[in-house]
C-alpha positions as CSV (number, residue, x, y, z in Angstrom):
1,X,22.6,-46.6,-6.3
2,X,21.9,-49.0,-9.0
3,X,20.0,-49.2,-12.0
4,X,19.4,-52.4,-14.3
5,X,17.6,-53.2,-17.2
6,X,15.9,-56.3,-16.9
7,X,14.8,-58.3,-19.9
8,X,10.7,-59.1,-19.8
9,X,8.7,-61.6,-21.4
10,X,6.0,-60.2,-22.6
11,X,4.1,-62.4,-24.3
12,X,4.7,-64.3,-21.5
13,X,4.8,-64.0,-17.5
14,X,5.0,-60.1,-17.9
15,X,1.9,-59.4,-20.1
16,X,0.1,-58.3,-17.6
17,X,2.7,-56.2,-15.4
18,X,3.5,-54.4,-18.9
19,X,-0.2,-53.8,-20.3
20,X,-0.4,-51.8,-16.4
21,X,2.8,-50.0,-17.1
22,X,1.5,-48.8,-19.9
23,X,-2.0,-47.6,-19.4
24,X,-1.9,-46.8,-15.4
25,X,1.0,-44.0,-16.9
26,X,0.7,-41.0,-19.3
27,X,3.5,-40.6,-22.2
28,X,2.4,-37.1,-23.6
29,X,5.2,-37.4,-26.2
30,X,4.4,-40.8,-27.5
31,X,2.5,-41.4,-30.2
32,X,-0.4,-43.2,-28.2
33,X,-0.4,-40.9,-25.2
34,X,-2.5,-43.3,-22.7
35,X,-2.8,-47.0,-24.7
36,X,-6.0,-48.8,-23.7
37,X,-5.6,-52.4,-22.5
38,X,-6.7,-53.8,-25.5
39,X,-4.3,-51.5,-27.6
40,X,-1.1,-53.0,-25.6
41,X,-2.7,-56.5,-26.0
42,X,-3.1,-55.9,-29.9
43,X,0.6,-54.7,-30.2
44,X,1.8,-57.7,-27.8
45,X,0.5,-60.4,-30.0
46,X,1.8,-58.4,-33.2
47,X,5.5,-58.5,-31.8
48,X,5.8,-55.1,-31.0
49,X,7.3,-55.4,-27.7
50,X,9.5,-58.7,-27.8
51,X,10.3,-60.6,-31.2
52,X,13.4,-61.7,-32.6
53,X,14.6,-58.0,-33.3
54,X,12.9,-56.3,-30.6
55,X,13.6,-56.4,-26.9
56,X,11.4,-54.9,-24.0
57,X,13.5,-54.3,-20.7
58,X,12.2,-53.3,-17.5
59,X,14.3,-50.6,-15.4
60,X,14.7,-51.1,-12.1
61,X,16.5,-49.3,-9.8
62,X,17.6,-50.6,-6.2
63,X,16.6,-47.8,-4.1
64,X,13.0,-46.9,-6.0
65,X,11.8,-50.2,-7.2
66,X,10.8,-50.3,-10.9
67,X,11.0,-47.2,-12.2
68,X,10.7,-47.6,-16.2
69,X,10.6,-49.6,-19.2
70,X,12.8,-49.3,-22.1
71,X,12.3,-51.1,-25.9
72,X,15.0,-51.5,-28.5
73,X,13.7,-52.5,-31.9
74,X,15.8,-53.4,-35.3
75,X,18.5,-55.4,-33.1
76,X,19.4,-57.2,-36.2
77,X,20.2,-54.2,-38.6
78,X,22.8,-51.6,-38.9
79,X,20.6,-48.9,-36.7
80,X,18.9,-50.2,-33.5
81,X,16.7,-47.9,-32.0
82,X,15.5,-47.0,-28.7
83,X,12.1,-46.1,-27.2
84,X,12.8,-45.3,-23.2
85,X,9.7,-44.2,-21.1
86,X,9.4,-43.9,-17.1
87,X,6.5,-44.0,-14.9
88,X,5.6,-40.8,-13.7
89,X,6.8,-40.5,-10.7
90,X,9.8,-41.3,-11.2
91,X,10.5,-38.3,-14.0
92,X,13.1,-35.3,-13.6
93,X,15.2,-37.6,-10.9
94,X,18.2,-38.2,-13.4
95,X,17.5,-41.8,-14.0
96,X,16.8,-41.7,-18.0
97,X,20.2,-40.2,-18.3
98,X,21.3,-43.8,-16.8
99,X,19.1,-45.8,-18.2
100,X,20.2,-44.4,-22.2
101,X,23.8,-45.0,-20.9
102,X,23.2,-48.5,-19.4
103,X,20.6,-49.3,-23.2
104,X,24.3,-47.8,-25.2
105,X,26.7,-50.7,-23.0
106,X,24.0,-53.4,-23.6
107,X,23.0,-53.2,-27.3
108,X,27.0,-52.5,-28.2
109,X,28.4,-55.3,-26.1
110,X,25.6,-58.0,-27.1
111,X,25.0,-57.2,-30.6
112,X,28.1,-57.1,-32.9
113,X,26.0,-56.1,-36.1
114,X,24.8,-52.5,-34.5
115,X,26.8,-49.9,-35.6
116,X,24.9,-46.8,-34.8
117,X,22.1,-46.5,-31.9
118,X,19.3,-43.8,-32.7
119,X,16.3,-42.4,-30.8
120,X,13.6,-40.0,-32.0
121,X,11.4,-37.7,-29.6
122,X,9.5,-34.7,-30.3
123,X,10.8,-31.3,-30.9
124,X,9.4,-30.2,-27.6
125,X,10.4,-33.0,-25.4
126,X,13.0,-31.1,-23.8
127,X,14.0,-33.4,-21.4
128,X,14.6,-36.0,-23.8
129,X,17.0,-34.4,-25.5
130,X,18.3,-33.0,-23.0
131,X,18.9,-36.4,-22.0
132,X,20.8,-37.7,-25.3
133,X,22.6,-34.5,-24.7
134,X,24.0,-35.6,-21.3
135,X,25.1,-38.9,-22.7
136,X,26.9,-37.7,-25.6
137,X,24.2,-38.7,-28.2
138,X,24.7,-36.2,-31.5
139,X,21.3,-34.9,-32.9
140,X,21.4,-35.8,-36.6
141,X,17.8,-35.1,-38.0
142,X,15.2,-32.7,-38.1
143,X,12.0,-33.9,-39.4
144,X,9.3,-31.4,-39.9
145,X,5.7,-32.5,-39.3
146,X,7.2,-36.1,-38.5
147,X,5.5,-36.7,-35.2
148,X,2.1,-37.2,-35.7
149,X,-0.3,-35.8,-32.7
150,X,-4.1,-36.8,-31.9
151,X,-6.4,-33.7,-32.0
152,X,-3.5,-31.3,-33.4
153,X,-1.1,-30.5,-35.9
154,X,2.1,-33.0,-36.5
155,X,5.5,-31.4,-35.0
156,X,9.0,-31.9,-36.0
157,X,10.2,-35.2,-35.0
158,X,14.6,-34.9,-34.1
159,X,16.7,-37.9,-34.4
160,X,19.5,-37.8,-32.3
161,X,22.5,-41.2,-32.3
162,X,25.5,-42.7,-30.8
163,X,28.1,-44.9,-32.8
164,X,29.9,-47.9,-32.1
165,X,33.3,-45.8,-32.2
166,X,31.8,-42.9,-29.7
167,X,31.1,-46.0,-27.7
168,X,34.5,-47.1,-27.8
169,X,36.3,-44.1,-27.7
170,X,38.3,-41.9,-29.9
171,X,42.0,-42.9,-30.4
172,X,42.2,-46.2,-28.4
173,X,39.0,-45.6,-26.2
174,X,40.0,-42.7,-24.4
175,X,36.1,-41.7,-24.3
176,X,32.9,-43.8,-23.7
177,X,29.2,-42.2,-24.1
178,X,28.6,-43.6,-20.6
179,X,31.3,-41.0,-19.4
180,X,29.8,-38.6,-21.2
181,X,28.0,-35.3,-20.4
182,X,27.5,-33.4,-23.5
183,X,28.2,-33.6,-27.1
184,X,31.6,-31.8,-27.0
185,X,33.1,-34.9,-25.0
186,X,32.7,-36.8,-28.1
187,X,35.2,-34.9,-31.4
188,X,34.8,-37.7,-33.1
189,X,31.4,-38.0,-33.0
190,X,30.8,-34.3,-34.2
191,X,33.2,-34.5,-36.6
192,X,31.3,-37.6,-37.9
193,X,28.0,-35.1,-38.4
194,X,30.1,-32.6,-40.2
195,X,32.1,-35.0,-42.3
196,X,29.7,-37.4,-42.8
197,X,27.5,-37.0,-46.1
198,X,24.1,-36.1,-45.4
199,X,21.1,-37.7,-46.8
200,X,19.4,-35.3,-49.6
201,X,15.8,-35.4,-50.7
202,X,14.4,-34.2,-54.8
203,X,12.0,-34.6,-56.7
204,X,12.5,-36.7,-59.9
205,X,12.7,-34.8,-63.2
206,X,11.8,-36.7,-65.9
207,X,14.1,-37.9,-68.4
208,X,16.8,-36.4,-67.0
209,X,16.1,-39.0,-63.5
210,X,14.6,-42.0,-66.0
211,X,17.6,-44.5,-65.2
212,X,18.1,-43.5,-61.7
213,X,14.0,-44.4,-61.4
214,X,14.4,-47.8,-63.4
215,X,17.0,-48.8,-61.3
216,X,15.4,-48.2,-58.3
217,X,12.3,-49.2,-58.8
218,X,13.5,-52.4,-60.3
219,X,15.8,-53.4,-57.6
220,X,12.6,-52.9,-55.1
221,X,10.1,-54.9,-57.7
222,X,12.8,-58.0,-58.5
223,X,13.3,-58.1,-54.7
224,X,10.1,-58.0,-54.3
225,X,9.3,-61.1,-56.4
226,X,11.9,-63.0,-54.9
227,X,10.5,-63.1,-51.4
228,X,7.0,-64.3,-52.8
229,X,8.9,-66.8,-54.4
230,X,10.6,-68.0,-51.1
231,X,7.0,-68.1,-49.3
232,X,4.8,-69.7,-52.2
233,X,2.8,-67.0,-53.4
234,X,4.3,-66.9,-57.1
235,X,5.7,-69.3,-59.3
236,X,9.4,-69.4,-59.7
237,X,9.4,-69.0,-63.3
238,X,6.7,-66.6,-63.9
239,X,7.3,-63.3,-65.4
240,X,7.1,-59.9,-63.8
241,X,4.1,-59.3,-64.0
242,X,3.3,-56.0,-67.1
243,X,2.5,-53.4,-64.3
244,X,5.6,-54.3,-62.7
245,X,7.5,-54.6,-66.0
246,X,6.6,-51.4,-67.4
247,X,7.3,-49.2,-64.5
248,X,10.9,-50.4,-65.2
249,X,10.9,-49.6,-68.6
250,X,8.8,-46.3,-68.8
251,X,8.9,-44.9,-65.1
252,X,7.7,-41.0,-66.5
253,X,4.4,-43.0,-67.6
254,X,3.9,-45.2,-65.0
255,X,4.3,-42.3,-62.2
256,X,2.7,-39.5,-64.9
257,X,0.1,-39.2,-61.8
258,X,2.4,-39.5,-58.5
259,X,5.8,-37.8,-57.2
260,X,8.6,-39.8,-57.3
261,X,11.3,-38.6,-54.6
262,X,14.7,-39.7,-54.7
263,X,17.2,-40.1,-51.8
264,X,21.3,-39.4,-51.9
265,X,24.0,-39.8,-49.7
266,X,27.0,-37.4,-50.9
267,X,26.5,-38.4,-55.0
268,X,24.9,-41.5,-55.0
269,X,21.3,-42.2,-55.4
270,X,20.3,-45.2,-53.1
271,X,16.7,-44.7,-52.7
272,X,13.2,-43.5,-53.5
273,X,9.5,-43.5,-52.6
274,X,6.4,-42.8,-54.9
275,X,3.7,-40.2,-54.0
276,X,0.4,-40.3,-55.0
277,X,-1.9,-37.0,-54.0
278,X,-5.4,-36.9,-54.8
279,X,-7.8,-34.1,-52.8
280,X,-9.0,-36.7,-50.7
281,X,-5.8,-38.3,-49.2
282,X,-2.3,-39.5,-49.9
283,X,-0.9,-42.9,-50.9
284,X,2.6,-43.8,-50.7
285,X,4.6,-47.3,-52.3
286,X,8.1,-48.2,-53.8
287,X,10.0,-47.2,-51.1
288,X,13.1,-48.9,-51.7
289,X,16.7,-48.4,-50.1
290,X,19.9,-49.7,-51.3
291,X,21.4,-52.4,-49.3
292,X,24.2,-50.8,-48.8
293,X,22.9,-47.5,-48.2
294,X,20.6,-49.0,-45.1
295,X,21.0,-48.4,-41.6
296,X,21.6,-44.9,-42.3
297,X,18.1,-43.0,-41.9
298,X,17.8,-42.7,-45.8
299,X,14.3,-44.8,-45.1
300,X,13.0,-42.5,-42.5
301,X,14.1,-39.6,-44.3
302,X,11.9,-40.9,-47.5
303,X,9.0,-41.1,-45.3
304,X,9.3,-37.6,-43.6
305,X,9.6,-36.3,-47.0
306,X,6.7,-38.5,-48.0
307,X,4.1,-37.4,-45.4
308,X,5.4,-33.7,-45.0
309,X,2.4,-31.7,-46.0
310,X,1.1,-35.0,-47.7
311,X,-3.3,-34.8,-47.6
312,X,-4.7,-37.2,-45.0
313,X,-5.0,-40.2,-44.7
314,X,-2.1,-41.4,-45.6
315,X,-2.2,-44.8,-46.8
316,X,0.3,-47.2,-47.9
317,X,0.4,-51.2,-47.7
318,X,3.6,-53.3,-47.0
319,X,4.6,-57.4,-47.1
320,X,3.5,-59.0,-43.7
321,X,7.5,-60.4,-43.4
322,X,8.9,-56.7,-43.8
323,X,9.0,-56.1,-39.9
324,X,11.8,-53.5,-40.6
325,X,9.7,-51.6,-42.8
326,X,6.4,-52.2,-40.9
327,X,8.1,-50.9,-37.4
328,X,9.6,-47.8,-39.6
329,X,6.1,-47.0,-40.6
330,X,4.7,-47.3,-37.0
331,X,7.4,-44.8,-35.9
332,X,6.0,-42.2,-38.4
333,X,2.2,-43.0,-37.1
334,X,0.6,-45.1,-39.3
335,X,-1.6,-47.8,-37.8
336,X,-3.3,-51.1,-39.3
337,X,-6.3,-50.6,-41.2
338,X,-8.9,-53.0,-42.8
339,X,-7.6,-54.3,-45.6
340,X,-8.5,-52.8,-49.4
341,X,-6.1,-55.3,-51.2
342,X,-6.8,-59.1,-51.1
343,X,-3.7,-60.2,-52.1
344,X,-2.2,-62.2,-49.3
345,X,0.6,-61.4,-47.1
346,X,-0.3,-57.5,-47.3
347,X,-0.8,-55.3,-44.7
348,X,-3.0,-51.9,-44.7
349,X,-1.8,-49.0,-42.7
350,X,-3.2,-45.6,-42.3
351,X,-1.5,-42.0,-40.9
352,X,-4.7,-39.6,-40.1
């Protein structure tokens, strides 16, 4: 039998077939367990499901008929990622397993730039993972309270990958995921989690973390001002502005009131988020990666730490032209909100 994975247009000729994908079946480990109409529409029209990173396939098989549909989002950075979901009756028959395996061959043939292929389910999706399991996928992350739920408590959230050299094969391609069956048919690939540093969490301690702050926080501000450059909404020549400025230069006073958390791989610090707490809710800006650090799950691993225990709402606001960022955010739960800043290009988001 035959499976395929179909590209779909769906701002296009398959809006319609996709908004009745989605709401005539139940994903009880998503997110949005049963999206209303208008929901898929609203996500359409933002991109979500077909823009120049993001690709929406359809899952066919020859035999069944259409049997799924499968998105893979950040096709232009380091980490692509995967979101796979089949219609209900077409669960426990094997075909995820083939699906992941045929998504792997696809998004390493077609795009050069993706070195390493992650998905995220719930702690207790077991046949998820049992799934990456099967096709050699390595689970990589724990995230506690990372996956938010409606009605209840958030659960863990486990991130599981593939690389480009699994894919390939160990020592001249002896190996390829596709092959696979469980994580021990891939040494290289475990030996990758055990080798490879780990991204580390802490708190800041001021002075001792004062430069590693101003560094960061300047490398996310001065980037920052160069993009609004580049669309109009400042002058080239004008100054950072005295907020901006003096976070740079006195970090411990400008965060007296927030946590700053800092992110490491092995000994260097490449990124951070700040974290504001009042009794009320939780607010949450700066977070900044390194560019050479991305691509790695230091980003996601600042906003688990970020939200993990963090007073709801959560609230945070991010430029309309970071669609990484924005789709990382949308991962964790957070959804757009009316606006409390006028400044333009910025969008509101909310966790509850």
């Amino acid at each position: 039998m035959s499976l395929r994975l179909t590209l779909l247009d769906a701002a296009g000729a398959d809006r319609e077939s996709l908004v009745a994908f989605l709401t005539r079946n139940a994903f009880p480990f998503h997110v949005r367990v049963r999206p209303t109409a208008a929901e898929v529409h609203e996500a359409i029209d933002a991109g979500a499901w077909g823009d120049e990173t993001t690709e929406s396939l359809w899952i066919d098989d020859d035999e069944r008929g259409r049997v799924g549909l499968m998105r893979l989002d950040d096709l232009a950075d380091a980490t692509a990622m995967v979101d796979l979901r089949l219609a209900e009756a077409w669960r426990g028959h094997g075909l995820g397993a083939r699906a992941l395996s045929a998504a792997v061959d696809r998004v390493f043939r077609e795009r050069p730039a993706v070195i390493r292929f992650e998905g995220q389910t719930r702690e207790d999706n077991h046949a998820m993972r049992r799934t990456f399991d099967r096709c050699g996928w390595v689970q990589e992350a724990y995230y506690r309270d990372g996956w938010p739920v409606d009605g209840a408590e958030p659960v863990a959230s486990v991130a599981y990958s593939v690389l480009r050299r699994d894919w390939t094969g160990h020592e001249g391609g002896r190996a390829r995921v596709s092959d696979a069956r469980t994580p021990r048919d891939f040494p290289d690939a475990r030996a990758a989690v055990v080798t490879a540093p780990a991204v580390t969490v802490r708190t800041a301690v001021f002075p001792r973390d004062t430069d590693v702050v101003s560094a960061l926080v300047g490398a996310y501000l001065r980037q920052t001002e160069r993009e609004k450059v580049e669309r109009g909404l400042t002058a080239a020549d004008a100054p950072l502005p005295e907020r901006y400025a003096r976070e740079i230069a006195e970090p411990a006073t400008a965060f007296r009131d927030s946590r700053v958390l800092i992110a490491s791989v092995g000994a260097e610090d490449c990124g951070m988020v700040v974290v504001a707490t009042s009794p009320t809710a939780t607010d949450i800006s700066r977070l900044w990666t390194t560019p050479r650090a991305r691509g790695h799950g230091v980003g996601a691993t600042l906003v688990a730490a970020a939200v993990d225990g963090a007073v709801p709402p959560v609230r945070l606001s991010v430029w309309d032209w970071r669609e990484p960022a924005t789709r990382l955010y949308r991962r964790f739960g957070f959804e757009p909100v009316p606006s409390w800043d006028d400044r333009a290009g910025l969008v509101c988001l909310e966790r509850r």
